[in-house]
BAPA-140634 format. One line per field, with one value per atom (N, C-alpha, C, O): residue in three letters; atom name; z, x, y. Coordinates in steps of 0.2 Angstrom, whole numbers, plus 5000, padded with zeros to 4 digits. Example, Ala and Ser with C-alpha at 12.3 -4.5 7.8 and 13.67 -1.06 7.14 Angstrom:
<recs>
res: c(ALA|ALA|ALA|ALA|SER|SER|SER|SER);
atom: c(N|CA|C|O|N|CA|C|O);
c3: c(5039|5039|5039|5042|5035|5036|5039|5040);
c1: c(5066|5062|5066|5071|5064|5068|5064|5067);
c2: c(4972|4978|4984|4983|4989|4995|5000|5006);
</recs>
This chain:
<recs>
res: c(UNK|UNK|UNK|UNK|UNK|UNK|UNK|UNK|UNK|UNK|UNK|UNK|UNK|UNK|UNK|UNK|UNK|UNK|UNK|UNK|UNK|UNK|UNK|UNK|UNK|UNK|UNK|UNK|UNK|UNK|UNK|UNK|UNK|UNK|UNK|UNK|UNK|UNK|UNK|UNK|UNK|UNK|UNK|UNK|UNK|UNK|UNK|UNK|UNK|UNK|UNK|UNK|UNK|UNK|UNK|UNK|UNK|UNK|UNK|UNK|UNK|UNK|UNK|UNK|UNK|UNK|UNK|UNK|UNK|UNK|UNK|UNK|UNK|UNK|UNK|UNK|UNK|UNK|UNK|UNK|UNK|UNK|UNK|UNK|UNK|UNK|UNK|UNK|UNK|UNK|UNK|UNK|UNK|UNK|UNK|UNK|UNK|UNK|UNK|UNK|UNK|UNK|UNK|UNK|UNK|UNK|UNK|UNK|UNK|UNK|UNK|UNK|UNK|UNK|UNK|UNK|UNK|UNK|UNK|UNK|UNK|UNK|UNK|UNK|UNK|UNK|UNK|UNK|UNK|UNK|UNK|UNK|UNK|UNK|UNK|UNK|UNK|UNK|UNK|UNK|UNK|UNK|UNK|UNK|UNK|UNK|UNK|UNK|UNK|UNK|UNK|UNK|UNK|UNK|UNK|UNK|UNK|UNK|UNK|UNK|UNK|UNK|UNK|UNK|UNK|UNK|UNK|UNK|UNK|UNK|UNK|UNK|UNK|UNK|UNK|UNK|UNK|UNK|UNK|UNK|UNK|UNK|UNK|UNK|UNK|UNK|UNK|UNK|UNK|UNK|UNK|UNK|UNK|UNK|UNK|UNK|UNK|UNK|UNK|UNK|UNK|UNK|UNK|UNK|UNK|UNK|UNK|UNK|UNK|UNK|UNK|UNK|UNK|UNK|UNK|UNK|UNK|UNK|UNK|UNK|UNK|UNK|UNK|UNK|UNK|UNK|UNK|UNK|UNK|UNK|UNK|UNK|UNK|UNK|UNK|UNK|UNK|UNK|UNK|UNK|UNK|UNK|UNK|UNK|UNK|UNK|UNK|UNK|UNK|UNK|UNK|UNK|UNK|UNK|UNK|UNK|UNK|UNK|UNK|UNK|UNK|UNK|UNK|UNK|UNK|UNK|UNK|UNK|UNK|UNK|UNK|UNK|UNK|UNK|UNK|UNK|UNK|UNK|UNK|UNK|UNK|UNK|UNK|UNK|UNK|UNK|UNK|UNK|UNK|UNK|UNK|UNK|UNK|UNK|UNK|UNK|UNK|UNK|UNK|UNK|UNK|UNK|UNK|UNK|UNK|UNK|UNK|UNK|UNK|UNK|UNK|UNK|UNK|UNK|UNK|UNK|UNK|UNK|UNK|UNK|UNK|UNK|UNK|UNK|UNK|UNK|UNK|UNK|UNK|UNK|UNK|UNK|UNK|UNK|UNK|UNK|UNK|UNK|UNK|UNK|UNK|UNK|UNK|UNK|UNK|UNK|UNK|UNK|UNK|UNK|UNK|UNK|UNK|UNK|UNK|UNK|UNK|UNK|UNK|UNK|UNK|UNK|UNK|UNK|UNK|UNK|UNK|UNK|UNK|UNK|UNK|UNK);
atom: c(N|CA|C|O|N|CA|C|O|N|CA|C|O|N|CA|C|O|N|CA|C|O|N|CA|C|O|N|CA|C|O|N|CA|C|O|N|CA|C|O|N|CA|C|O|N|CA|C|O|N|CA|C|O|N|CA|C|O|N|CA|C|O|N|CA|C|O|N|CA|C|O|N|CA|C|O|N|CA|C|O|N|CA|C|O|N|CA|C|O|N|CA|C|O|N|CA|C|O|N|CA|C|O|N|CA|C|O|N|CA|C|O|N|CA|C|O|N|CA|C|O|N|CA|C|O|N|CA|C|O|N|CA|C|O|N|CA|C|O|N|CA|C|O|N|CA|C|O|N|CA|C|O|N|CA|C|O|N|CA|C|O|N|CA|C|O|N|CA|C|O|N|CA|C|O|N|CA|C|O|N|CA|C|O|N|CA|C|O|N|CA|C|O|N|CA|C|O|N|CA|C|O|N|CA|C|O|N|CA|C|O|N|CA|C|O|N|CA|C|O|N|CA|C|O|N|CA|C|O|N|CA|C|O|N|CA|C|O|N|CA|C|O|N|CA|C|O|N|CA|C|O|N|CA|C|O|N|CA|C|O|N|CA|C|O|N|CA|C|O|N|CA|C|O|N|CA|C|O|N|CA|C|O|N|CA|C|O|N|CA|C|O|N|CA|C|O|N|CA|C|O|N|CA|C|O|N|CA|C|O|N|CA|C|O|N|CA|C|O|N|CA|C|O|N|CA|C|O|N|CA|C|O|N|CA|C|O|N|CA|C|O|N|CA|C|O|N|CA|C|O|N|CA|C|O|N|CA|C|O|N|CA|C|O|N|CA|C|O|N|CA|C|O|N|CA|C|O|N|CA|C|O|N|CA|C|O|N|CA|C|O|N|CA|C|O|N|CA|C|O|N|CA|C|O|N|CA|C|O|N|CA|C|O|N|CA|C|O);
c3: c(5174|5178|5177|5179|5175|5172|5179|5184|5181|5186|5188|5194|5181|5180|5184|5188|5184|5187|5193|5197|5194|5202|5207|5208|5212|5218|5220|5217|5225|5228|5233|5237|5233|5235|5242|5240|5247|5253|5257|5260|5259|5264|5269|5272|5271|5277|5276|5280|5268|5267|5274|5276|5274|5282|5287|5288|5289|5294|5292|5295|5286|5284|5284|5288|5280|5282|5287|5288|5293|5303|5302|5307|5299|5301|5297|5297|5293|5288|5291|5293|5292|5293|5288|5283|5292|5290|5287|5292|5284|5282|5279|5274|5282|5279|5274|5275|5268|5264|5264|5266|5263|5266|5263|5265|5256|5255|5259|5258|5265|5268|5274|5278|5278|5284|5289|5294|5285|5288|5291|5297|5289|5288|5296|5300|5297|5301|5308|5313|5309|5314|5314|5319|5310|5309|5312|5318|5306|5306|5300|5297|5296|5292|5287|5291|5282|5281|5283|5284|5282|5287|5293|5295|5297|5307|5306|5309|5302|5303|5302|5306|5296|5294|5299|5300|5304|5308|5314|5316|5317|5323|5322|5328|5314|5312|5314|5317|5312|5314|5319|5321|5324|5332|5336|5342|5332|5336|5340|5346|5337|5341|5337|5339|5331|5327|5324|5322|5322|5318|5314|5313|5310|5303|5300|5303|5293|5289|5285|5285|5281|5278|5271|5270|5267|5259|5255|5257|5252|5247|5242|5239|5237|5233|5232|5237|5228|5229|5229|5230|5227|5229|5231|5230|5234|5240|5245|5245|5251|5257|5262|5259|5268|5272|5279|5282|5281|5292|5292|5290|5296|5299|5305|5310|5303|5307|5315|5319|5316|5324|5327|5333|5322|5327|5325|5330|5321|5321|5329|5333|5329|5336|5342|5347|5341|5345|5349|5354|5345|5346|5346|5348|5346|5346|5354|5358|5355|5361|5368|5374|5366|5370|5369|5373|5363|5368|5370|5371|5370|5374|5382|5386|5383|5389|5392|5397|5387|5391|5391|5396|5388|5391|5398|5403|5396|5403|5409|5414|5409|5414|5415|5421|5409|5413|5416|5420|5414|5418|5425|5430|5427|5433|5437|5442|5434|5439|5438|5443|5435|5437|5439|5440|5441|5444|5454|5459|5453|5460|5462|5468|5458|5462|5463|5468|5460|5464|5472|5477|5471|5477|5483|5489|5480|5486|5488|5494|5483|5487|5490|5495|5487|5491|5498|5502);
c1: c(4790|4784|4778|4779|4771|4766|4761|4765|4756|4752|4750|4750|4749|4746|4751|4747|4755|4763|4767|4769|4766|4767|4765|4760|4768|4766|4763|4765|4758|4753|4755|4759|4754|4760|4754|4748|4755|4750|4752|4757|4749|4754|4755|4751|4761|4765|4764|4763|4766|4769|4774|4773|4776|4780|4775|4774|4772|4766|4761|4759|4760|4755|4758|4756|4763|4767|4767|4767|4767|4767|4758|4757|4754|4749|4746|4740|4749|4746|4748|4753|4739|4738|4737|4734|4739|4740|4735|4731|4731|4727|4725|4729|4721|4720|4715|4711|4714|4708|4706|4711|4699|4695|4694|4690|4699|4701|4707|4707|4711|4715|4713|4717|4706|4704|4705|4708|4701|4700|4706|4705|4712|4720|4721|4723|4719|4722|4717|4719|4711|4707|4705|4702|4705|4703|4696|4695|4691|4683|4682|4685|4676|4674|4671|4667|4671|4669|4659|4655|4657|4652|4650|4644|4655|4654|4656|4653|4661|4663|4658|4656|4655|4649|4643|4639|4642|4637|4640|4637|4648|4651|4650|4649|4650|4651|4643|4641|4639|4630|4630|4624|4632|4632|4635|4635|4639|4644|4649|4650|4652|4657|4664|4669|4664|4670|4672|4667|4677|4679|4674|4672|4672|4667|4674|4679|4673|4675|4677|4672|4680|4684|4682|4682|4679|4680|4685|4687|4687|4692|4692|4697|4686|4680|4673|4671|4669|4664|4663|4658|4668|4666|4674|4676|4676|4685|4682|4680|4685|4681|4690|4693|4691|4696|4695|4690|4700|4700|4708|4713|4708|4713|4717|4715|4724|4728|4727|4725|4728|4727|4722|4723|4714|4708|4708|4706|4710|4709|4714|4713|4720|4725|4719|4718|4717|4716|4707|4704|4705|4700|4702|4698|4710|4712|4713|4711|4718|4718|4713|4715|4708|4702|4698|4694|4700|4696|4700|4699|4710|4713|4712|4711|4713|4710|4701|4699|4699|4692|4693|4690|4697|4700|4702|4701|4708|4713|4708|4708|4703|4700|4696|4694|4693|4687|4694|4694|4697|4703|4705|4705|4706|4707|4701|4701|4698|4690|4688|4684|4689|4688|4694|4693|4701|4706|4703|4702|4701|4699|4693|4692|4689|4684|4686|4684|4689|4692|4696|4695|4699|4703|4697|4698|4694|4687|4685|4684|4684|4683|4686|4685|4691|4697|4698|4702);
c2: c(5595|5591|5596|5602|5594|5599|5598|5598|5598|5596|5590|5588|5588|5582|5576|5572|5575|5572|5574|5570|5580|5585|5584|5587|5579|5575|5582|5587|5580|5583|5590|5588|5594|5600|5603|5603|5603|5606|5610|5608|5615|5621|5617|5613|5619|5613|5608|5603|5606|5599|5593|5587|5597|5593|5590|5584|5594|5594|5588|5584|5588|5584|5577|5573|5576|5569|5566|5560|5572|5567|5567|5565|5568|5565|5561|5559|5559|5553|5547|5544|5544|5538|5532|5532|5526|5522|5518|5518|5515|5512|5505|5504|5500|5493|5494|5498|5490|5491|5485|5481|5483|5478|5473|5469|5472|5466|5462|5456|5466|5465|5463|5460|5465|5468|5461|5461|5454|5449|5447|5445|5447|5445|5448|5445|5454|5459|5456|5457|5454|5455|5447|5445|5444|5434|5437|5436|5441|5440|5440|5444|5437|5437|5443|5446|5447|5454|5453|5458|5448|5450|5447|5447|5446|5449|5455|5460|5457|5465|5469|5473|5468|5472|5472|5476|5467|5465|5470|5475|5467|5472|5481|5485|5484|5491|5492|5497|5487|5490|5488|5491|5485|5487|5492|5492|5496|5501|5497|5499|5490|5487|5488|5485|5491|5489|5496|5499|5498|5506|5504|5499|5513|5512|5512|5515|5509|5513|5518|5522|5520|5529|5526|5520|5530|5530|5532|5537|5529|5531|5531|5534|5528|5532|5529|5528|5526|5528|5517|5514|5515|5507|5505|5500|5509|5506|5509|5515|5503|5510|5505|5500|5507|5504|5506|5507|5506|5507|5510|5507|5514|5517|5512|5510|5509|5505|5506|5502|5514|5515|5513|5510|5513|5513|5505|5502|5502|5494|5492|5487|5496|5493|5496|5492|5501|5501|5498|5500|5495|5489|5483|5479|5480|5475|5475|5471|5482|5480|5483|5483|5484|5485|5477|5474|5474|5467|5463|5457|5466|5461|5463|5459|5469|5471|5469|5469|5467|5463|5459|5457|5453|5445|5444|5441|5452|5450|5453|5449|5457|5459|5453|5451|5448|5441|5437|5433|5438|5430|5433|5428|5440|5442|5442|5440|5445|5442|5434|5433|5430|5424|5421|5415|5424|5422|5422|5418|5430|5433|5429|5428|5427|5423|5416|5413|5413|5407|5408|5405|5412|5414|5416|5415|5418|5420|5414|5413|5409|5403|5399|5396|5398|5393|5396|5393);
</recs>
């Protein structure tokens, strides 16, 4: 096996394996979040959505964690309007 062939060898190869993240590439992206690649592009210039990683100079993608975890920051802002608009009814009844 010459270099050219020789899976990629990195001090503490081990180590490295537990930190490799998972990633969508952004012909994928819409599937995973149901938006359009321009709401996402609109959410990313408002600082509402992960940026993007490149991968090279025309593939770019997102990191699986930070997409979960904008997933579940705005299921935590649903369940918080439904709790406060549960608690205001009960204020009135």
């Amino acid at each position: 096996m010459d270099s050219r062939t020789a899976p990629f060898r990195a001090e503490g190869d081990a180590s490295m394996a537990q930190q490799l993240r998972r990633i969508v590439r952004q012909q994928d992206l819409s599937e995973y979040v149901g938006l359009r690649r321009t709401q996402i592009d609109t959410l990313i210039a408002q600082g509402k959505f992960p940026k993007p990683v490149r991968l090279s100079t025309r593939r770019k993608a997102w990191l699986v964690d930070e997409i979960a975890a904008w997933q579940a920051q705005r299921i935590a802002e649903r369940d918080a309007a439904e709790n406060n608009a549960l608690n205001q009814g009960r204020d009135r009844g």
